[in-house]
C-alpha positions in Angstrom: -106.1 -61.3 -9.6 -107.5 -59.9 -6.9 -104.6 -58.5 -4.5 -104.1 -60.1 -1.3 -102.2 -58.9 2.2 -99.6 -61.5 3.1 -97.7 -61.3 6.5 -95.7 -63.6 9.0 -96.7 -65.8 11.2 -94.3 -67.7 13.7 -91.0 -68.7 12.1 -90.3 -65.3 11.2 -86.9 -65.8 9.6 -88.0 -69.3 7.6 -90.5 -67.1 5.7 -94.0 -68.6 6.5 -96.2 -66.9 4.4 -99.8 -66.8 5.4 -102.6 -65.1 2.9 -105.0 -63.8 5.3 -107.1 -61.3 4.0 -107.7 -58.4 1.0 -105.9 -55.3 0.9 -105.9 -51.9 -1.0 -102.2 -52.1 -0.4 -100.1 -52.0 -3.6 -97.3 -54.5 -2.3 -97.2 -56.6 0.4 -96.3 -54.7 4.0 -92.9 -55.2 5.4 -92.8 -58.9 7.9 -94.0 -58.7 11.3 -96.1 -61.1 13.6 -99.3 -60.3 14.3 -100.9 -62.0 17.7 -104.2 -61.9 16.5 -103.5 -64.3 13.9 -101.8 -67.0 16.1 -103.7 -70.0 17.6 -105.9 -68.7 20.7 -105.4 -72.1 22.7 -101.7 -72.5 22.1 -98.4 -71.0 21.9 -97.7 -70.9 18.3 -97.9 -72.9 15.1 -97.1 -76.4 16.7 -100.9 -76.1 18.8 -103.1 -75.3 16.4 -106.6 -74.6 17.3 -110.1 -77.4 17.1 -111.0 -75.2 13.9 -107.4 -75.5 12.3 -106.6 -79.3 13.2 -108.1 -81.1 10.5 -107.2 -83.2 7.7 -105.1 -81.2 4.5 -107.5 -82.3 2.2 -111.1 -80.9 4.3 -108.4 -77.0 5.0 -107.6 -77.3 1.0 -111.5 -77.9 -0.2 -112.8 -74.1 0.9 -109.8 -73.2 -1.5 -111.3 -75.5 -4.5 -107.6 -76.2 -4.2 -106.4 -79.8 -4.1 -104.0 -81.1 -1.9 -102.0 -84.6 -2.8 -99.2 -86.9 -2.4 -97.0 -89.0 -4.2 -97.9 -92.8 -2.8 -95.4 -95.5 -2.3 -97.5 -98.6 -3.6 -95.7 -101.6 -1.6 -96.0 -99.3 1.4 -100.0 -98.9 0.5 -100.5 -102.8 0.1 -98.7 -103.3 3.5 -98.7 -100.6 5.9 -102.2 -100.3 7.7 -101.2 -96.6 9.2 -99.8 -95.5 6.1 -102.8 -96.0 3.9 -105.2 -94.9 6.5 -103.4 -91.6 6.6 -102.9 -91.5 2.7 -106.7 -91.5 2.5 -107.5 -88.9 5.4 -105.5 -86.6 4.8 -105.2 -86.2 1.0 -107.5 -85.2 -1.6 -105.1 -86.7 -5.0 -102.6 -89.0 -5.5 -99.5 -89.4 -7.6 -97.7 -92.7 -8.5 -94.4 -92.3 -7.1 -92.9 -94.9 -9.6 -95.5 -97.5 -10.3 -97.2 -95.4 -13.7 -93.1 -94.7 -15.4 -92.2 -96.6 -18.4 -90.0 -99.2 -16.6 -92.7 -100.2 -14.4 -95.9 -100.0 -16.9 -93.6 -102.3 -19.7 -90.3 -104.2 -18.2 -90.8 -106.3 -21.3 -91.3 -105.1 -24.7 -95.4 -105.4 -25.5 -95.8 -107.1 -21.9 -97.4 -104.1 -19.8 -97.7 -104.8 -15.5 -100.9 -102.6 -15.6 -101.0 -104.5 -11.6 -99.9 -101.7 -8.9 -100.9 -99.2 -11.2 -104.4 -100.2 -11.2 -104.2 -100.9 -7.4 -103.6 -97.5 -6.8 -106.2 -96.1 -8.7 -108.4 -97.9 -6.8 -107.1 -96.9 -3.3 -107.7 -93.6 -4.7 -111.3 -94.3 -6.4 -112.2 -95.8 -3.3 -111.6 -93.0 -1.1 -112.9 -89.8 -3.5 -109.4 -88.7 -4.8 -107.9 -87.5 -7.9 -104.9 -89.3 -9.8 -102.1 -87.1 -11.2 -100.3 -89.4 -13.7 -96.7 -89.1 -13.6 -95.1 -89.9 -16.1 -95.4 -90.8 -19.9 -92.3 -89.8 -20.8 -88.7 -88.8 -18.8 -85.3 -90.0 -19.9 -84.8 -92.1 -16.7 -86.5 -95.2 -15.3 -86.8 -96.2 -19.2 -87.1 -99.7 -19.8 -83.8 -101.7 -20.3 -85.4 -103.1 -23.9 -86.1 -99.2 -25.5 -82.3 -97.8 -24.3 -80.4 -100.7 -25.3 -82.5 -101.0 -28.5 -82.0 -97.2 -29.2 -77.9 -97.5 -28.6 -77.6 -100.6 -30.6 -79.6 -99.2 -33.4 -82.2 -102.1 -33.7 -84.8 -99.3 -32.6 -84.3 -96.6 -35.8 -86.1 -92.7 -35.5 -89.5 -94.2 -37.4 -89.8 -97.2 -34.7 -88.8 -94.7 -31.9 -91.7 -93.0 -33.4 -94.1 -95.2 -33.3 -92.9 -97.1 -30.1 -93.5 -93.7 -28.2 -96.8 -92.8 -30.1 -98.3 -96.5 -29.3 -96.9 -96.1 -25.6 -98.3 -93.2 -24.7 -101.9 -93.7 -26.4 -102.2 -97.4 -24.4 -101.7 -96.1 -20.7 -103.9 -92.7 -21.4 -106.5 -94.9 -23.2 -106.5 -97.5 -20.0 -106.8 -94.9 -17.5 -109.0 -92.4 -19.6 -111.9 -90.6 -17.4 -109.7 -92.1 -14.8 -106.7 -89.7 -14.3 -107.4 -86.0 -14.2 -104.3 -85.4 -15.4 -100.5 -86.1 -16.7 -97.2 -85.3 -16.5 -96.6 -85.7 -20.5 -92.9 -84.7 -20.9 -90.7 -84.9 -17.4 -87.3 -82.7 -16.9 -87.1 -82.0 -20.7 -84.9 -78.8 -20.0 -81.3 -79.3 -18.9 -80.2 -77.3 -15.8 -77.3 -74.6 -17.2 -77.6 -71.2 -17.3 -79.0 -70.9 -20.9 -81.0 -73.7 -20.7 -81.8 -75.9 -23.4 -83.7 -79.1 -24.3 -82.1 -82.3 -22.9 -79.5 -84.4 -25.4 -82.5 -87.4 -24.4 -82.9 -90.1 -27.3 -86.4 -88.4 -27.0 -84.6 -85.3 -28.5 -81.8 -87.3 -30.4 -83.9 -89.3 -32.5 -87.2 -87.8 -32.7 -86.4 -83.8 -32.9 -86.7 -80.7 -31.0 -90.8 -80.9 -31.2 -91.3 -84.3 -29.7 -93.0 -82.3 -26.8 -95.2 -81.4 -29.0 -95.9 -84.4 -30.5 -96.3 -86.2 -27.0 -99.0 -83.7 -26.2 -100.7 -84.2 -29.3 -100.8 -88.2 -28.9 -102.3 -87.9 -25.4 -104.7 -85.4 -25.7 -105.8 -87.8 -28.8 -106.1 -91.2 -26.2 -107.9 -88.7 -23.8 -109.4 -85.2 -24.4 -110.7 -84.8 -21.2 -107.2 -85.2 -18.8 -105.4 -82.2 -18.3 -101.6 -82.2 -20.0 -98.6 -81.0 -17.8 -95.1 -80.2 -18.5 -93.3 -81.1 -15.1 -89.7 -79.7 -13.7 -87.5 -79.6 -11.0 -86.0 -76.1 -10.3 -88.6 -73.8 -11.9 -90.1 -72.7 -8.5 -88.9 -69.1 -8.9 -88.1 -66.8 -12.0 -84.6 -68.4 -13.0 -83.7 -69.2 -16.6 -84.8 -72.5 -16.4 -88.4 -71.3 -15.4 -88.6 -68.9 -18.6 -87.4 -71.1 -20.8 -90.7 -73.3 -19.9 -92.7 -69.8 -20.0 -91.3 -69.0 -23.6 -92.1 -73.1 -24.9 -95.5 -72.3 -23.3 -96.2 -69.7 -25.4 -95.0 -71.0 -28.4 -96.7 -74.1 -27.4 -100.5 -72.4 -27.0 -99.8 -70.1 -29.9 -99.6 -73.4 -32.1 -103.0 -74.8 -30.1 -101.0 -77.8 -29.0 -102.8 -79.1 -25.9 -100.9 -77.9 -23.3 -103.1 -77.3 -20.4 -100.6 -76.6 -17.1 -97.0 -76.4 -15.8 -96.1 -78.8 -12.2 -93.2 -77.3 -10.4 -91.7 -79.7 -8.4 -90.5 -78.3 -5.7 -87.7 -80.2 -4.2 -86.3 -77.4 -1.7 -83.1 -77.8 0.3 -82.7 -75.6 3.6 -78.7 -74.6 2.5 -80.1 -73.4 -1.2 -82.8 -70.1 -1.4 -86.0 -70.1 -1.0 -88.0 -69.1 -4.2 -90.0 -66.0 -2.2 -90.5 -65.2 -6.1 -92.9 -68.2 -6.5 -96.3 -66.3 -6.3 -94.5 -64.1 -9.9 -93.2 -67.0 -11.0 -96.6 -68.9 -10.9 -98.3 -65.5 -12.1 -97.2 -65.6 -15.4 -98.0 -68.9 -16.5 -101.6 -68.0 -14.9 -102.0 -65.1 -17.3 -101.2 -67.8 -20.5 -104.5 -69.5 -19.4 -102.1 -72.6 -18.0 -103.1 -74.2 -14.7 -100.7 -74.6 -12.2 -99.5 -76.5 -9.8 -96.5 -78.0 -7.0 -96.5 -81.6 -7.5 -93.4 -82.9 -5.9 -92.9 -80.5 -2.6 -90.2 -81.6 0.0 -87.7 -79.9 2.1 -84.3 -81.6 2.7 -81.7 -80.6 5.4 -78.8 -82.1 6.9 -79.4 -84.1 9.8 -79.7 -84.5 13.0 -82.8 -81.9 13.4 -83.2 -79.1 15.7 -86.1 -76.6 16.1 -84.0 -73.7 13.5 -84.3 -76.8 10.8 -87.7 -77.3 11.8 -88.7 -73.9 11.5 -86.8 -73.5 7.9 -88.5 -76.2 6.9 -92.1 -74.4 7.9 -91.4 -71.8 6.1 -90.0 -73.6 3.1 -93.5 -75.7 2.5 -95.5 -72.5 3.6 -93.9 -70.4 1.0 -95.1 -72.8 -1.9 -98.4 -73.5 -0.5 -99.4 -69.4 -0.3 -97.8 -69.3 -3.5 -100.5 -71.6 -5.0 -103.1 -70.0 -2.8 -102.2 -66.4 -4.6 -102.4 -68.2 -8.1 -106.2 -68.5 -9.3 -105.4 -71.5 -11.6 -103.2 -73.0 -9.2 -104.9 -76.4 -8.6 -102.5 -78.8 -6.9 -100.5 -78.8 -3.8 -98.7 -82.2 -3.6 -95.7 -83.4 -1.4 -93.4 -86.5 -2.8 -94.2 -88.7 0.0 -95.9 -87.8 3.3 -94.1 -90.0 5.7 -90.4 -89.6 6.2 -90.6 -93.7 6.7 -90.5 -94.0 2.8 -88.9 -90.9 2.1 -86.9 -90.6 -1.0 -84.0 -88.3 -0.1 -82.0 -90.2 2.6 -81.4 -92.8 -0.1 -80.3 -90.0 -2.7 -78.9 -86.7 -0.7 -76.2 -88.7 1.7 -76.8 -87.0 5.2 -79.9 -85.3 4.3 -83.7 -86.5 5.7 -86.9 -85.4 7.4 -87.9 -83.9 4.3 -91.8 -84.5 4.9 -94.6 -83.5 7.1 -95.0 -86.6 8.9 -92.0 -88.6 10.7 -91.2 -91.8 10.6 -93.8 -92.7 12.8 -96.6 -91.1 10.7 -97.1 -88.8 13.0 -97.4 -84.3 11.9 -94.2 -82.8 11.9 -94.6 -78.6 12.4 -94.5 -78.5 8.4 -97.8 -80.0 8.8 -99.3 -78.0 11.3 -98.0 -74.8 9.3 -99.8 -76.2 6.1 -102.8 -76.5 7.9 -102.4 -73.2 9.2 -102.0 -71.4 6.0 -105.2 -73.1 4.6 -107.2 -72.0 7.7 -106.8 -68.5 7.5 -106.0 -68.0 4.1 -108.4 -66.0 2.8 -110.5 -65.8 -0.9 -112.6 -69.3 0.2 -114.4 -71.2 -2.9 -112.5 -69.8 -5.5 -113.0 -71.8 -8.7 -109.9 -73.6 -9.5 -110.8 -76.4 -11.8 -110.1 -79.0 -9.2 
């Protein structure tokens, strides 16, 4: 990989990281700000310039690099602003819920293929890519598969097939449709020797289940791409490695695993993963795609302009990441629009996680992601997208 100079720009202390050129340099310089590289016509990163202030999705093509978010499907069918902005601004699409088990079959052989298929045609319509998320995740199962699992009317064999049968009919309905999917979701648990999750996945259908899950999708559709998906696996941690050493095992076996998708849920009072750009790097040398597919950054409320700035540097930090990575693909946040936002719901106290508030209007996250694809530098590098 070619070796790139990174430096600061504005919000100094958040860590906005900005690739803006080559370098002979053998590790990055030390942080400073360098005037040159700040918006001629304004003072900082909240004015950028004509050339800067344009959609995410027109900054992220130069890059081959595409830029998404997860969309909200009730707020698609009824909000006019939200889906105009959902279509300029964003190159791929995620189904927040509307593509997970509990949604696709509420009822056992009674699939609501309905907002699923509205959504990929929002996103047919308007030239984007669909990231499917998810086939399989031990939450938002439906109420028939747990309850049959912990009564025992579902044995291992009819797990077995149940699972086999699920995920071959939604990769066969949507094949040549959705670039790719998010097979397996948060299959590691979260201690400090991480292992897989105690899931009825695991329980009842053994430790390679992953595998299997691959194998069954790649089978419904050998074109889509195949992700393993995480939260916390933004830097080099243990749960991070333990995906890197089931990668390996993984492509050593030629199960189709074709990328990783690190989620990316920051928090302001937690680290930031400055490691990111190693941490992607070695998946990147396995021949895996990568990519952030669930980016926000929480903080506790009410905001002021040191939050704001955090927050720059927060999304910044994971976008140059992916910008350093050649087979990074995919920068998506979970949600654009604070108005549907997740978080407030699940972190009490916590909001303004996105780049747009609750009036759909850009937040300084977003004018520092379109800043960092601006002047980021390597244009057109081929990145599968």
């Amino acid at each position: 990989m070619k070796k790139l100079r990174i430096i600061m720009v504005g919000a100094l202390a958040a860590g906005a990281l900005y690739v803006v050129g080559p370098s002979t340099a053998t590790a990055a310089p030390a942080p400073r700000a360098l005037p040159a590289a700040q918006p001629k016509t304004g003072p900082g990163w909240h004015s950028p310039t004509p050339t800067t202030d344009l959609p995410l999705r027109v900054l992220a093509r130069r890059h081959g690099l595409g830029v998404g978010t997860a969309i909200n499907v009730t707020a698609l069918a009824n909000d006019t602003a939200y889906r105009e902005r959902a279509a300029r601004e964003f190159s791929a699409v995620t189904a927040e819920n509307v593509m997970k088990w509990e949604s696709l079959e509420p009822t056992r052989g009674q699939y609501n293929w309905g907002p699923a298929d509205e959504l990929v045609a929002f996103a047919q319509r308007n030239g984007q890519k669909i990231h499917g998320h998810t086939l399989l995740w031990h939450n938002q199962l439906p109420a028939w598969l747990t309850e049959g699992v912990a009564d025992g009317s579902i044995d291992s064999a009819e797990l077995r097939r149940i699972v086999k049968n699920h995920i071959t009919t939604v990769v066969k309905r949507y094949r040549g449709k959705v670039r790719s999917w998010d097979v397996v979701n948060e299959a590691f648990t979260d201690d400090a020797n991480p292992v897989l999750r105690d899931t009825i996945f695991r329980q009842h259908l053994g430790p390679d289940y992953i595998a299997d899950a691959l194998r069954w999708a790649h089978a419904a559709d050998p074109t889509a791409k195949l992700f393993l998906n995480d939260y916390a696996i933004d830097g080099i941690n243990p749960k991070s490695t333990a995906y890197y050493e089931l990668a390996k095992e993984l492509r050593k076996r030629r199960v189709p695993l074709h990328g990783i998708g690190f989620q990316g849920h920051l928090d302001l009072q937690y680290p930031l993963p400055i490691d990111a750009p190693q941490n992607l790097a070695r998946f990147d040398r396995l021949g895996l795609e990568t990519a952030f597919t669930e980016v926000d950054v929480r903080y506790f409320l009410p905001t002021d302009t040191y939050k704001e700035a955090g927050q720059v540097g927060s999304f910044n930090t994971l976008l140059s990441a992916c910008l350093l990575t050649p087979k990074c693909v995919m920068f998506t946040v979970w949600g654009f629009t604070d108005k549907y936002s997740w978080v407030p719901e699940w972190f009490e106290g916590q909001g303004a996680a996105t780049p747009f508030d609750e009036n759909l209007q850009p937040k300084p996250a977003y004018r520092g992601l379109q800043q960092v694809l601006a002047v980021a530098s390597d244009p057109n590098r081929r990145r599968g997208f």
